[in-house]
gemmi code that builds the backbone of each chain (N, CA, C; Angstrom):
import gemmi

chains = {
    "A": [
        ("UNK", (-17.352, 8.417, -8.686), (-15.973, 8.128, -9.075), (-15.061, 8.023, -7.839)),
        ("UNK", (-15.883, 8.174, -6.558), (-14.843, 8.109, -5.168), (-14.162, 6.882, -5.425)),
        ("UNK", (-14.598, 5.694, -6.136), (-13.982, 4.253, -5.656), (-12.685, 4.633, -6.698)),
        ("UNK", (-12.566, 5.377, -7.376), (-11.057, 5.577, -8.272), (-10.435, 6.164, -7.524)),
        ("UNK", (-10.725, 6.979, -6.537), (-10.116, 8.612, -5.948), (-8.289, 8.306, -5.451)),
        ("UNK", (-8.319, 6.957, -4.913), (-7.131, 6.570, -4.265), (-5.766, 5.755, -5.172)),
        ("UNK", (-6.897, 5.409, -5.880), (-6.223, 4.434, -6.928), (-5.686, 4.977, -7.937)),
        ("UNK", (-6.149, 6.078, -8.445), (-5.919, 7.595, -9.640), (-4.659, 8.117, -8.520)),
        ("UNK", (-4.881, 8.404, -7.386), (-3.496, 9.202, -6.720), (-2.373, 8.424, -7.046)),
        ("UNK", (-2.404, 6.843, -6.816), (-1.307, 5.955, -6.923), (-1.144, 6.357, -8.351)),
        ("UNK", (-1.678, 6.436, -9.181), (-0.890, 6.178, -10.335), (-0.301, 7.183, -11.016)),
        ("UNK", (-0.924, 8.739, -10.588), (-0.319, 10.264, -10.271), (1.270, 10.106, -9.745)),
        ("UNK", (1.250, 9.324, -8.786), (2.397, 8.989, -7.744), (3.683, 8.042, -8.995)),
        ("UNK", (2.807, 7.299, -9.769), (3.816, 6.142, -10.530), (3.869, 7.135, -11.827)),
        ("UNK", (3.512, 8.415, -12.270), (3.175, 8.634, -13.585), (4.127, 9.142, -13.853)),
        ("UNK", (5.966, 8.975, -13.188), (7.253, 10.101, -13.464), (8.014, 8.392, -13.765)),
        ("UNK", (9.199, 8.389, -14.751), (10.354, 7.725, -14.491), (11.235, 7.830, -13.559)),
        ("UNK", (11.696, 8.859, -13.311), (12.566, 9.232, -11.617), (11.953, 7.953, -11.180)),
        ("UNK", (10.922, 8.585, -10.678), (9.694, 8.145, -9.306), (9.502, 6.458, -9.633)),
        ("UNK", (9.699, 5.817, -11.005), (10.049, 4.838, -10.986), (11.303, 4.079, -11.040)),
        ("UNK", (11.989, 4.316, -11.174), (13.472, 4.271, -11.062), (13.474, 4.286, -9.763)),
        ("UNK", (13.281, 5.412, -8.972), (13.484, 5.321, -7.126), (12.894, 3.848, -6.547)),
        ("UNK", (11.404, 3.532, -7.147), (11.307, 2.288, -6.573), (11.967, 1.060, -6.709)),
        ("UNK", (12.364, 1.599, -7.912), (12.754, 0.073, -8.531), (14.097, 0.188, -7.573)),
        ("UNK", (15.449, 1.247, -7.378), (16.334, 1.085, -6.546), (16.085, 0.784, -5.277)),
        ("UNK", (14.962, 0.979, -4.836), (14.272, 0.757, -3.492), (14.114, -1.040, -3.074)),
        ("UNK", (14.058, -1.445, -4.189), (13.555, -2.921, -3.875), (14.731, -3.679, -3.628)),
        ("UNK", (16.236, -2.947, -3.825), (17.600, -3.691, -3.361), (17.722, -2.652, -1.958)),
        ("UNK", (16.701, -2.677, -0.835), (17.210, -2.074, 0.156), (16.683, -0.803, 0.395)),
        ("UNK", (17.073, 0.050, 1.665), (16.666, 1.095, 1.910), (17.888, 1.719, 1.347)),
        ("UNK", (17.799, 3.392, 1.028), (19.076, 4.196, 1.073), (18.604, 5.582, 0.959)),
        ("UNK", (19.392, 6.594, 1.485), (19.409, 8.089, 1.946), (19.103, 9.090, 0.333)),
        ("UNK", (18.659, 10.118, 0.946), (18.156, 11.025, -0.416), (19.347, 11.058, -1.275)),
        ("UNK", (20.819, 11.000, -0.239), (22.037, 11.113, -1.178), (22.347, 10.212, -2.153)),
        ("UNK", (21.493, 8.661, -1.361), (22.163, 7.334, -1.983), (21.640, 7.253, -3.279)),
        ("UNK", (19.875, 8.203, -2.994), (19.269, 8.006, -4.501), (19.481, 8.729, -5.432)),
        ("UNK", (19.459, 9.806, -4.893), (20.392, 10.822, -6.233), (21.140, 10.981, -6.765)),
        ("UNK", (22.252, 10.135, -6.388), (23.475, 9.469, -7.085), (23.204, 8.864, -8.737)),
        ("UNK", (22.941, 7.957, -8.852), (22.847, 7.317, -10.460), (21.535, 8.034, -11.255)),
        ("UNK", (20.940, 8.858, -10.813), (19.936, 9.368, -11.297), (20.162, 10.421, -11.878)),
        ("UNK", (21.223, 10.956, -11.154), (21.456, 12.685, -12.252), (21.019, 13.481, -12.108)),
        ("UNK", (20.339, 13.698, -10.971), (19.082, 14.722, -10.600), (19.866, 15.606, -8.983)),
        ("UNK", (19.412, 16.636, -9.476), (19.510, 17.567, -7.899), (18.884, 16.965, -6.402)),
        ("UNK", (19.284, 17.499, -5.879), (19.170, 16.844, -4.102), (17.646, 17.243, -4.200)),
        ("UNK", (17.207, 18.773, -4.580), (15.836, 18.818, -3.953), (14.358, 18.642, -5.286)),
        ("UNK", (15.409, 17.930, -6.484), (14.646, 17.719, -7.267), (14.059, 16.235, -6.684)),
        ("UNK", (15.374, 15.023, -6.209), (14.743, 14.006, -5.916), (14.636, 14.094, -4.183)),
        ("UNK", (14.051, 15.092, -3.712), (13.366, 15.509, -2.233), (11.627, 15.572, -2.724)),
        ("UNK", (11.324, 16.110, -3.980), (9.993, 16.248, -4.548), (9.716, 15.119, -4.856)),
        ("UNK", (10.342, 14.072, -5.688), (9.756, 13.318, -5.677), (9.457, 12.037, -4.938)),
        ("UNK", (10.537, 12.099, -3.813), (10.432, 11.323, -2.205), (8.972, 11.813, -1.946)),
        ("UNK", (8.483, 12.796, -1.908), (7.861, 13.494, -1.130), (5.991, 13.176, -1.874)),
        ("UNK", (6.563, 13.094, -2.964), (4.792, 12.575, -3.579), (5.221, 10.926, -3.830)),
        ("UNK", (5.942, 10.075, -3.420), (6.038, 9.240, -3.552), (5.808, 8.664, -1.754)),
        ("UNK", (6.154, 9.537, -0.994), (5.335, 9.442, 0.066), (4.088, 9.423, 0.636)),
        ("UNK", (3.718, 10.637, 0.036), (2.273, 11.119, 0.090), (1.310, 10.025, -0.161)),
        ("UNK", (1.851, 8.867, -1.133), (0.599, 8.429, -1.846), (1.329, 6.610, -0.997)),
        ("UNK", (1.724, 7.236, 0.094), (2.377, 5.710, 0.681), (3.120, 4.856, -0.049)),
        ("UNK", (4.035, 5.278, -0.706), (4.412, 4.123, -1.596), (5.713, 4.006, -0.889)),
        ("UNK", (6.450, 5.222, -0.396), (7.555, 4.872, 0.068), (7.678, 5.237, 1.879)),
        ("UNK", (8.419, 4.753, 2.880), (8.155, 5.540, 4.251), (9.532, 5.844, 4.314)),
        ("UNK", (9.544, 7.083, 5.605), (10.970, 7.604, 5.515), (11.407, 7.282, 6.993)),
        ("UNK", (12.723, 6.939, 7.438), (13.268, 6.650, 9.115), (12.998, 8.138, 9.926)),
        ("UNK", (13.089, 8.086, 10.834), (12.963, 9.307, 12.068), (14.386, 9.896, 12.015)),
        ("UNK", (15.256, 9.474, 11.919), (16.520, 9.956, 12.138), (16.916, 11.104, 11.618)),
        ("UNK", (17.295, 12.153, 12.522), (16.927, 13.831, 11.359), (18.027, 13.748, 10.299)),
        ("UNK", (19.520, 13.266, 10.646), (20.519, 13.255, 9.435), (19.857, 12.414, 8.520)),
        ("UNK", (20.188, 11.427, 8.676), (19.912, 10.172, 7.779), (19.010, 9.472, 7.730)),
        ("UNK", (17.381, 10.037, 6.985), (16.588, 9.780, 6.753), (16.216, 8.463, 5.976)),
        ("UNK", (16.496, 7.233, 6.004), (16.415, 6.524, 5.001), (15.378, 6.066, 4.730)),
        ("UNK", (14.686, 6.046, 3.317), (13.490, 5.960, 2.480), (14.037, 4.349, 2.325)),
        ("UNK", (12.683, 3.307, 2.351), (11.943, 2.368, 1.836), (10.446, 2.565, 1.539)),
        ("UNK", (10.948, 1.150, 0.850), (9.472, 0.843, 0.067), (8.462, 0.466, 0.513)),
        ("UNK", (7.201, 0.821, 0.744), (5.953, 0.661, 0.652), (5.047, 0.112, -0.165)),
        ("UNK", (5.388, -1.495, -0.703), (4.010, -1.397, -2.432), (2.698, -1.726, -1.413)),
        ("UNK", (2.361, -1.908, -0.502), (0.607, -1.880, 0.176), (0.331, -0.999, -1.202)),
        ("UNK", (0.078, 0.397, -1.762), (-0.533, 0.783, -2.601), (-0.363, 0.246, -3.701)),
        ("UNK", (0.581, -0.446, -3.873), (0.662, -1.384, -5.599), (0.126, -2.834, -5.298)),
        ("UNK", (-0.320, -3.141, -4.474), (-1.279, -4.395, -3.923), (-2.691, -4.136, -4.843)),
        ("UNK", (-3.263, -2.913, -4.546), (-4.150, -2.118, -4.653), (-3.920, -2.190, -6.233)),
        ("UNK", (-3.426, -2.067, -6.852), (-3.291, -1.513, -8.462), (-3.421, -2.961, -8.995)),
        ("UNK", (-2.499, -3.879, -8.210), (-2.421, -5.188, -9.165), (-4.148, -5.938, -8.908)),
        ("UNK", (-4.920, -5.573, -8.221), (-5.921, -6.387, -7.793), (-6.956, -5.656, -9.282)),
        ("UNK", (-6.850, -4.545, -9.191), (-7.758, -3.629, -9.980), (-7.685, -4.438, -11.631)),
        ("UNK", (-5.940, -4.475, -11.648), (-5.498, -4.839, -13.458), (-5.880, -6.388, -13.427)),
        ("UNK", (-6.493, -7.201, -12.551), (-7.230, -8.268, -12.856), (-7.877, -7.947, -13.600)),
        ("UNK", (-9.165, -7.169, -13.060), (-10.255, -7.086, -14.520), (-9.953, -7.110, -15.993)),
        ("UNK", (-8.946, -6.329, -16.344), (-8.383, -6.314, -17.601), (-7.658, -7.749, -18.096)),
        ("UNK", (-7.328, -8.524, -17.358), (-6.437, -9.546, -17.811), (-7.093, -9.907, -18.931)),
        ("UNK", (-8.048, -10.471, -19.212), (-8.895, -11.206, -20.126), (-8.901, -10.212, -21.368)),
        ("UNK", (-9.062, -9.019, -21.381), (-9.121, -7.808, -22.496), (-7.504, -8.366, -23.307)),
        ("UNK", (-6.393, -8.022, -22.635), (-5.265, -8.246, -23.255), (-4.791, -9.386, -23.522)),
        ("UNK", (-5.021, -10.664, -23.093), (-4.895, -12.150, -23.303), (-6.121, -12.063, -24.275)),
        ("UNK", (-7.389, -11.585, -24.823), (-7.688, -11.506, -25.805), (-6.978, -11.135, -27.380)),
        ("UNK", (-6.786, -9.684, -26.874), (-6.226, -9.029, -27.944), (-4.775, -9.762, -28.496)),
        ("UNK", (-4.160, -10.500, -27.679), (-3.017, -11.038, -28.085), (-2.918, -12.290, -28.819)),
        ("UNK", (-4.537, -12.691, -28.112), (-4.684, -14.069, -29.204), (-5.074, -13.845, -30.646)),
        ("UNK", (-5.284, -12.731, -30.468), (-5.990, -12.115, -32.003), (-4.982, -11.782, -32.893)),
        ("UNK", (-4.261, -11.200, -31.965), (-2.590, -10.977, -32.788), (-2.346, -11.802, -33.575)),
        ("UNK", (-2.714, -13.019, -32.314), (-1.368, -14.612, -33.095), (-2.612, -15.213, -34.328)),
        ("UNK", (-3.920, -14.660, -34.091), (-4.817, -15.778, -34.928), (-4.209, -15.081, -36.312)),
        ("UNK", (-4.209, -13.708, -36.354), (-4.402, -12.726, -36.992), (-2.574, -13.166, -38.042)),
        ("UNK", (-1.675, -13.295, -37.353), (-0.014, -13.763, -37.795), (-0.281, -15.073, -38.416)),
        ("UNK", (-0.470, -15.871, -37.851), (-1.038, -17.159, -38.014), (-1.673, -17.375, -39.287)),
        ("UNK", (-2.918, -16.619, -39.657), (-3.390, -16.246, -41.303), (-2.691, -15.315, -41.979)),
        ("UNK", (-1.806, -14.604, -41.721), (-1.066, -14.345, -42.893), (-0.055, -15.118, -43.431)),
        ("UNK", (0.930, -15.840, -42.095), (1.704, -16.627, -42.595), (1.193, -17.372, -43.493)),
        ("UNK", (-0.356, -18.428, -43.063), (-0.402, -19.658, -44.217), (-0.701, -18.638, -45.689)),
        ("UNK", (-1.087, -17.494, -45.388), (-1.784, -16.593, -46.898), (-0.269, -16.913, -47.510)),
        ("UNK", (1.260, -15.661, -46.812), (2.124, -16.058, -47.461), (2.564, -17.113, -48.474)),
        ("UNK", (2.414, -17.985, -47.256), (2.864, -19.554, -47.482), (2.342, -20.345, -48.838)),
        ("UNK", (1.073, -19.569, -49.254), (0.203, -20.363, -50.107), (0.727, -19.273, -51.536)),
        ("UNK", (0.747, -18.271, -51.094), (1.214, -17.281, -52.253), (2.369, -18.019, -52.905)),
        ("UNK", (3.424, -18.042, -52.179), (4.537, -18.306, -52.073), (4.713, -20.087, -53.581)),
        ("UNK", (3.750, -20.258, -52.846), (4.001, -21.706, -53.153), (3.256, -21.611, -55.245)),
        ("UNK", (2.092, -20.567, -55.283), (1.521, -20.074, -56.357), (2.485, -19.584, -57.393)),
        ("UNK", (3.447, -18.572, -56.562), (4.449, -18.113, -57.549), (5.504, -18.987, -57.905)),
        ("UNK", (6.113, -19.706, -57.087), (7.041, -20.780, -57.906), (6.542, -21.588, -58.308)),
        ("UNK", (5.521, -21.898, -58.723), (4.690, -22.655, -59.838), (4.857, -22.016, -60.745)),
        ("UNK", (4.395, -20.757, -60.871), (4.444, -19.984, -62.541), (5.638, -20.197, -63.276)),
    ],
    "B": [
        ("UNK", (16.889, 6.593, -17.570), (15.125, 6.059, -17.443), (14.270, 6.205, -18.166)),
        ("UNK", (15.264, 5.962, -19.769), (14.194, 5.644, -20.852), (13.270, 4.591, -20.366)),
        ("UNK", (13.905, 3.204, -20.112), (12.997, 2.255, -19.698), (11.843, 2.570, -19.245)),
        ("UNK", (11.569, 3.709, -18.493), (10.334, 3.763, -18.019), (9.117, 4.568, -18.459)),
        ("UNK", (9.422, 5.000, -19.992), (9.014, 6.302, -20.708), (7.898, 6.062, -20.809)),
        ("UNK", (7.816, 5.197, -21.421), (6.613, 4.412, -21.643), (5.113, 3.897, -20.352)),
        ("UNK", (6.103, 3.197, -19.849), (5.190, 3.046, -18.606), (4.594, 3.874, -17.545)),
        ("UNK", (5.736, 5.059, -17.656), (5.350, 6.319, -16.681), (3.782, 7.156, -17.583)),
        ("UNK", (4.346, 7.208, -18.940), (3.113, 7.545, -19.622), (1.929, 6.759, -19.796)),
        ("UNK", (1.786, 6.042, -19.700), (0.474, 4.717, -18.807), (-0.233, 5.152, -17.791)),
        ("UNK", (0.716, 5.447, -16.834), (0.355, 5.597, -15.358), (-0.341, 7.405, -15.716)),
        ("UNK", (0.285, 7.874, -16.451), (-0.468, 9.721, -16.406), (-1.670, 9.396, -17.067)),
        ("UNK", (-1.490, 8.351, -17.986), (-3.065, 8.001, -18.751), (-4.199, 7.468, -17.564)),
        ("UNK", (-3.224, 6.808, -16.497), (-4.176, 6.122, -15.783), (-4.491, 7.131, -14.157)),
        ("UNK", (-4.066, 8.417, -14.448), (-4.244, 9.262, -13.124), (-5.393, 10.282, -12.812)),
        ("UNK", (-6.864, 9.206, -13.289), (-7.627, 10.363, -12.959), (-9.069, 9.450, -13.058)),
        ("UNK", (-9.668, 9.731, -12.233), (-10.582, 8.790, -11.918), (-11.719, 8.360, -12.881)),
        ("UNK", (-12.221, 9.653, -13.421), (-13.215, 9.538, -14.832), (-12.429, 8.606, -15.302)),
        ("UNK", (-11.308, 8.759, -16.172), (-10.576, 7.351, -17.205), (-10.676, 6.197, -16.648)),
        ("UNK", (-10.581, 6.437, -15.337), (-10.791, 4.822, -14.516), (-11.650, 4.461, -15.362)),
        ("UNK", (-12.980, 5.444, -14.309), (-14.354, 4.924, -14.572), (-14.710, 4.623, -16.169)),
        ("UNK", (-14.091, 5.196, -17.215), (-14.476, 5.245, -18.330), (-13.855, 3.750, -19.017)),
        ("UNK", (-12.983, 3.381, -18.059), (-11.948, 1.933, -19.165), (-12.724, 1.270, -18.353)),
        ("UNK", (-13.427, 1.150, -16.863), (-14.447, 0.296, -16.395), (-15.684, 0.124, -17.290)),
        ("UNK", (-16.386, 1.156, -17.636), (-17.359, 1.062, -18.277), (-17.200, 0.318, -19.898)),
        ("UNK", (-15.913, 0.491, -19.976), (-15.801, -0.192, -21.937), (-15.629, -2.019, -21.423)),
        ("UNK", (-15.172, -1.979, -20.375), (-15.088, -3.435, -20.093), (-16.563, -3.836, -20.689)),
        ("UNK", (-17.312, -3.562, -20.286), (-19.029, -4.384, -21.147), (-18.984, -3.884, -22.485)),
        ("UNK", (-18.139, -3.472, -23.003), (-18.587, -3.613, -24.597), (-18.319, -2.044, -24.611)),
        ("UNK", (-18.089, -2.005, -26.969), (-17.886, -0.684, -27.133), (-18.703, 0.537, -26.561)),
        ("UNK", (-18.696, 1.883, -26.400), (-19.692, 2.536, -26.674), (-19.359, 4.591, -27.240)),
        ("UNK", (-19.904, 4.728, -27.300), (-20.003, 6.182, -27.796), (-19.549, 7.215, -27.362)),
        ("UNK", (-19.346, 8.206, -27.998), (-19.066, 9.218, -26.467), (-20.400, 9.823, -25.614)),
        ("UNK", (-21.342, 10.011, -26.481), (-22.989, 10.441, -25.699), (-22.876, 9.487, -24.767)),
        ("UNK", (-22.551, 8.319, -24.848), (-23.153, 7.494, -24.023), (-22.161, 6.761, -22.926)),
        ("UNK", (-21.015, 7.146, -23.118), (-19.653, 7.162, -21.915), (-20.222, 8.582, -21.208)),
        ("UNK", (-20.534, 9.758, -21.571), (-20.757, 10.897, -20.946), (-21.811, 10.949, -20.111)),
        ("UNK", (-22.845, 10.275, -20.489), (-24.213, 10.053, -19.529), (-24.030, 9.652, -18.141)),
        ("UNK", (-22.847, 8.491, -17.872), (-23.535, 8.075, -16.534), (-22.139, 8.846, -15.489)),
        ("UNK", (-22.004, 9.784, -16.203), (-20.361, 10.272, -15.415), (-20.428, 11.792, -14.860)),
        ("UNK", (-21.722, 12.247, -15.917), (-22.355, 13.496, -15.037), (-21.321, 14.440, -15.523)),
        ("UNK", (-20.670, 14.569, -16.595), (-19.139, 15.310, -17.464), (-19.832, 15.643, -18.643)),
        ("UNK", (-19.642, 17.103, -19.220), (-19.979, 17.834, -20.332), (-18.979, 16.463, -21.575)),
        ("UNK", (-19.598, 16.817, -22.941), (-19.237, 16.330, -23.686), (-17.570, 16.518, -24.269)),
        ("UNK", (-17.619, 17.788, -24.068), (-16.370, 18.133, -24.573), (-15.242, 17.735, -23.481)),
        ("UNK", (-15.715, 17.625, -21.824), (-14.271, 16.931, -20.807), (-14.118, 15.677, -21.263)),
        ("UNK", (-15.268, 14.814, -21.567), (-15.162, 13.394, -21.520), (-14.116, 13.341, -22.992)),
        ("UNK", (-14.782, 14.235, -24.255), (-13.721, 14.008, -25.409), (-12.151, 14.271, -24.914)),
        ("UNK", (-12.057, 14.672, -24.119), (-10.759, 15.393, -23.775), (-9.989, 13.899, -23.015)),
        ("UNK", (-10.550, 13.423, -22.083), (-10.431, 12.089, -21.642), (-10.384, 11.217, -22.015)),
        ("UNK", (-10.833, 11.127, -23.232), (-10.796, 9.469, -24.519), (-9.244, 10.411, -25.315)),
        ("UNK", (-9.238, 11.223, -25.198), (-7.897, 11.763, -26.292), (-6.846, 11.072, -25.164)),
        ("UNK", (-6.912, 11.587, -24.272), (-5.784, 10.921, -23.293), (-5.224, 9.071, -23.601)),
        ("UNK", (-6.370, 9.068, -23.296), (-6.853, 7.473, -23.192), (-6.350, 6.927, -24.568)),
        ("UNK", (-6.532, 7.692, -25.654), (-6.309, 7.234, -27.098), (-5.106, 7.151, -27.581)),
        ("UNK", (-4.228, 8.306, -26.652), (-2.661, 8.748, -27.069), (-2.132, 7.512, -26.209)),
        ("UNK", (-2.086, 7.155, -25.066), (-2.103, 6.155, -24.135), (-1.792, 4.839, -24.559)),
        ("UNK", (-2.797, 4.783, -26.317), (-2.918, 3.111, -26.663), (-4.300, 2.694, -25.775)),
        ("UNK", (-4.720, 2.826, -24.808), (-5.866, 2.346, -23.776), (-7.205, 2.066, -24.411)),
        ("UNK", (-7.109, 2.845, -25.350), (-8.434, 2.553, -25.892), (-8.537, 3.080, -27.901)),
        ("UNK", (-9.335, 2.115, -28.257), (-9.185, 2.805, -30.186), (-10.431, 2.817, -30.257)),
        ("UNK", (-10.724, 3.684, -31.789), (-11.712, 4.405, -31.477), (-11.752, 3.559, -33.289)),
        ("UNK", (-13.256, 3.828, -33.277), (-14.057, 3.494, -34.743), (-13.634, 4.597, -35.956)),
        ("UNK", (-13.619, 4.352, -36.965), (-13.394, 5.480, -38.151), (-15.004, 5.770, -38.555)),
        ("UNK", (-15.876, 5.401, -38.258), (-17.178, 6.058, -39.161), (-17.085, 7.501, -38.324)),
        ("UNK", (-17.503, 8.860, -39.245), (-18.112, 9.935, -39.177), (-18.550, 10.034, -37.847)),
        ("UNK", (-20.100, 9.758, -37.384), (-20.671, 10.233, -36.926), (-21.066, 9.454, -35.539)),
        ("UNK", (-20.769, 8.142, -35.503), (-20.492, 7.529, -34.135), (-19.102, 6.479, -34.261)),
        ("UNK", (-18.244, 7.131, -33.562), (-16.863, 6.685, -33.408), (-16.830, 5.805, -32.141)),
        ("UNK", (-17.233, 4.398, -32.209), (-17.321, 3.887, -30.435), (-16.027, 3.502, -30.143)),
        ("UNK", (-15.938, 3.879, -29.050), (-14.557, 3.730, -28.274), (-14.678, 1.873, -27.857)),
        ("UNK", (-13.531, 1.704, -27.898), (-13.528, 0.105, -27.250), (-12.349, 0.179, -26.617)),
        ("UNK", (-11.861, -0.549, -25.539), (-10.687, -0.762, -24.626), (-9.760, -1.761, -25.521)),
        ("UNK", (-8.708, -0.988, -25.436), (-7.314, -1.846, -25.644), (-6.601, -1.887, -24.605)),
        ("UNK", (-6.359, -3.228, -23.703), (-5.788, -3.593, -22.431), (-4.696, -3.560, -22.805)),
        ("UNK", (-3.458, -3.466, -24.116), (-2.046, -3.843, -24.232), (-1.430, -3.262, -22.996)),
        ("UNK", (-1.073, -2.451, -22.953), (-0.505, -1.157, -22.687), (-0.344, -1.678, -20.862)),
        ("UNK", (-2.056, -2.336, -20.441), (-1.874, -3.018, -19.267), (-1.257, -4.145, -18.851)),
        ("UNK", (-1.232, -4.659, -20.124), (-0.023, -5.860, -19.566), (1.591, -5.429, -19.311)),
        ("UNK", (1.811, -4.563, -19.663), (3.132, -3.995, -19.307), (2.537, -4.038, -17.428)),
        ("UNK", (1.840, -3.290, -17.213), (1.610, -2.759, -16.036), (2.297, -3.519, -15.235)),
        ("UNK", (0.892, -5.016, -15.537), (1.055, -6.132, -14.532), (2.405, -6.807, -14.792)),
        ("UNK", (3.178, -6.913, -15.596), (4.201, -7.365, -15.752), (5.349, -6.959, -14.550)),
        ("UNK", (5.340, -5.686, -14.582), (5.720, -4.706, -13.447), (6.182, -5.031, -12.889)),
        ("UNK", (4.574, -4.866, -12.502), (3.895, -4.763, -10.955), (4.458, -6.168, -9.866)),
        ("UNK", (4.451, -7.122, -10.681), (5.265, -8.734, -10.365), (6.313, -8.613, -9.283)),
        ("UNK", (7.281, -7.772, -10.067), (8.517, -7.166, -9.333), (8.173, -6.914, -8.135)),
        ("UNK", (7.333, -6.420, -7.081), (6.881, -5.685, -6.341), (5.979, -6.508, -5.158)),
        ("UNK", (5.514, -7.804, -5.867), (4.341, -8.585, -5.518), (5.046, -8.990, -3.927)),
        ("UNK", (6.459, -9.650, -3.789), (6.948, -9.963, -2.942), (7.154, -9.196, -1.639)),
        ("UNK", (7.010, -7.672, -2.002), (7.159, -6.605, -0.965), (5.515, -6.456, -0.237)),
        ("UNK", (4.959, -6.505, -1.049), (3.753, -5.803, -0.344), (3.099, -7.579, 0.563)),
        ("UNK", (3.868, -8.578, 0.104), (3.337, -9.942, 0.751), (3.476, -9.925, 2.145)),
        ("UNK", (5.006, -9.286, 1.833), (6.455, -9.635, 2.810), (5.426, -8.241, 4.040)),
        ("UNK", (4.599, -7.125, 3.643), (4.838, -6.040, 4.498), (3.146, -6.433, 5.154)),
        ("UNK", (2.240, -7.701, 4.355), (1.059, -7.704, 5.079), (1.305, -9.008, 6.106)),
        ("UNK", (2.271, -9.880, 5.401), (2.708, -11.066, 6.512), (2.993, -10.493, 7.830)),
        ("UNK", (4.132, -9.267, 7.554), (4.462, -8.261, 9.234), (3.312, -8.379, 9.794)),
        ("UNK", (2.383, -7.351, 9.025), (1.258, -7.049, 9.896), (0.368, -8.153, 10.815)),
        ("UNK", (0.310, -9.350, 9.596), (-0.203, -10.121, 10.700), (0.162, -11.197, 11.850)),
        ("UNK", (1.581, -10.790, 11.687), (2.438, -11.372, 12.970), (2.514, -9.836, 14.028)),
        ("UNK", (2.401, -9.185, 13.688), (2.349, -8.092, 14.385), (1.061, -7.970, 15.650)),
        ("UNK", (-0.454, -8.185, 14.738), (-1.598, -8.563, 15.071), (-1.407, -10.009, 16.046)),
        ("UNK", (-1.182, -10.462, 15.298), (-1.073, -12.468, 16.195), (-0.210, -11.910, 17.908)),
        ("UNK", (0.670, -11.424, 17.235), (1.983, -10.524, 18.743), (0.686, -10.059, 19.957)),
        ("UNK", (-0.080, -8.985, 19.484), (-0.842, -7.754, 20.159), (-1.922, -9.106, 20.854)),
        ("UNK", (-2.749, -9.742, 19.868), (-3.832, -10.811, 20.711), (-3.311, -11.617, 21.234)),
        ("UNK", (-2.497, -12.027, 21.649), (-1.267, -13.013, 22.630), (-1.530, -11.966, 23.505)),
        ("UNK", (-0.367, -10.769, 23.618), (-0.361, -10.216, 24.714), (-1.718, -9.705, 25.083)),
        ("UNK", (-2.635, -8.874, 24.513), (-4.175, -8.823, 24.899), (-4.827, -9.850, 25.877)),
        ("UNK", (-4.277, -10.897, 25.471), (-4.811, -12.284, 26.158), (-4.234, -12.868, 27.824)),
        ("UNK", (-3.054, -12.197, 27.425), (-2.148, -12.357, 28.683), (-2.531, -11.694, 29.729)),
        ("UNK", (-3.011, -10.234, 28.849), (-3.079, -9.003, 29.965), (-4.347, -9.054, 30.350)),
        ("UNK", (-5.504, -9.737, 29.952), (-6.662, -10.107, 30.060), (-6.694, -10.959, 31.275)),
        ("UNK", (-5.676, -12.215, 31.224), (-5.979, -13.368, 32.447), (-5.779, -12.826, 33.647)),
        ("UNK", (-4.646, -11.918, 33.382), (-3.717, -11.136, 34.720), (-4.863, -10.390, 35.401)),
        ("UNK", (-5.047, -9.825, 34.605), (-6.391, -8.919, 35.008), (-7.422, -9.522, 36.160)),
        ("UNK", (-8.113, -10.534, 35.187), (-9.199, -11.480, 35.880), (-8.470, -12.481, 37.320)),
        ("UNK", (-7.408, -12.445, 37.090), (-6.895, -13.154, 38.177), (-6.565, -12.491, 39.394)),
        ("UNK", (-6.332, -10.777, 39.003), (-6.151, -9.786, 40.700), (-7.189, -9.864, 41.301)),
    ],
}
model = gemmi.Model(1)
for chain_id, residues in chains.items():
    chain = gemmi.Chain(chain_id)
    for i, (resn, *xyz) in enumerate(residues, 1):
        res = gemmi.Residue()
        res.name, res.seqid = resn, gemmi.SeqId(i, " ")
        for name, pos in zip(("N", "CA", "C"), xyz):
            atom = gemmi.Atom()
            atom.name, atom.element = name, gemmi.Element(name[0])
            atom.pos, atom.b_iso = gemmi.Position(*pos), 0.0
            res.add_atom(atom)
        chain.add_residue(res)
    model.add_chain(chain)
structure = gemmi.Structure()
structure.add_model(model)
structure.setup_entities()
């Protein structure tokens, strides 16, 4: 199971809303632990934890500067995730055609019902 | 960060390498739990514990007969993923393009510092 080992951390790393929310604010720019904890609602060292495993697993890097640390984004590890959810493509572009085959025969069932009863 | 309730709970479904390995293995077709448990080297009762995940998830549905319930993969849940993940595609392009102007930079100068060399 080593070939999951890295790929399971990333998604440990993606498995909080915060922690997605931070990226997603991340992708308009870099900004400071203050800048992110702002619209989030969360304590300074609540979103310091999750900088911090959102680091760990490379997703985000932080500046040298001891005041003003500013966090960007890193997706190199979501490179990694989107290559993996290839395999699956075909599973869910299945299941969805099945949906529509599946909508598709009830409508004409409706349709034919439909057409049975205002006859009577 | 309702928006992300959902998807964050995906990603906890998807944070652990057995489930990897286990939604890899349903890719070839349904199968059992005896027989998801065999090649993973996991007592019967972790692996049940791991399809419950997987099941609450949406990731995978399971058969109603009694006595062999085969698990089969439901990818829905992954198309959210990749949907995402899209968002993101441009960053990790944008951060391997660096690298290899970065690289192209280093064998230029390598090359430079190479002639200089051969030429003292």
């Amino acid at each position: 199971m080593v070939e999951y080992d890295h790929l399971s951390n990333t998604f440990a790393a993606l498995a909080d809303p915060t922690r997605l929310a931070i990226l997603a604010r991340l992708t308009s720019g870099e900004a400071s632990v203050t800048e992110l904890a702002k619209p989030f609602n969360v304590s300074l060292p609540a979103v310091s934890k999750h900088l911090k495993v959102l680091e760990r697993a490379g997703l985000i890097a932080r500046g040298r500067e001891a005041q003003w640390r500013p966090c960007r984004l890193d997706a190199g590890p979501l490179k990694d995730v989107a290559d993996w959810i290839e395999h699956y493509r075909r599973f869910w572009e299945d299941s969805f055609d099945r949906l529509d085959a599946y909508l598709t025969a009830l409508k004409t069932k409706e349709k034919r019902h439909g057409r049975k009863r205002r006859k009577k």
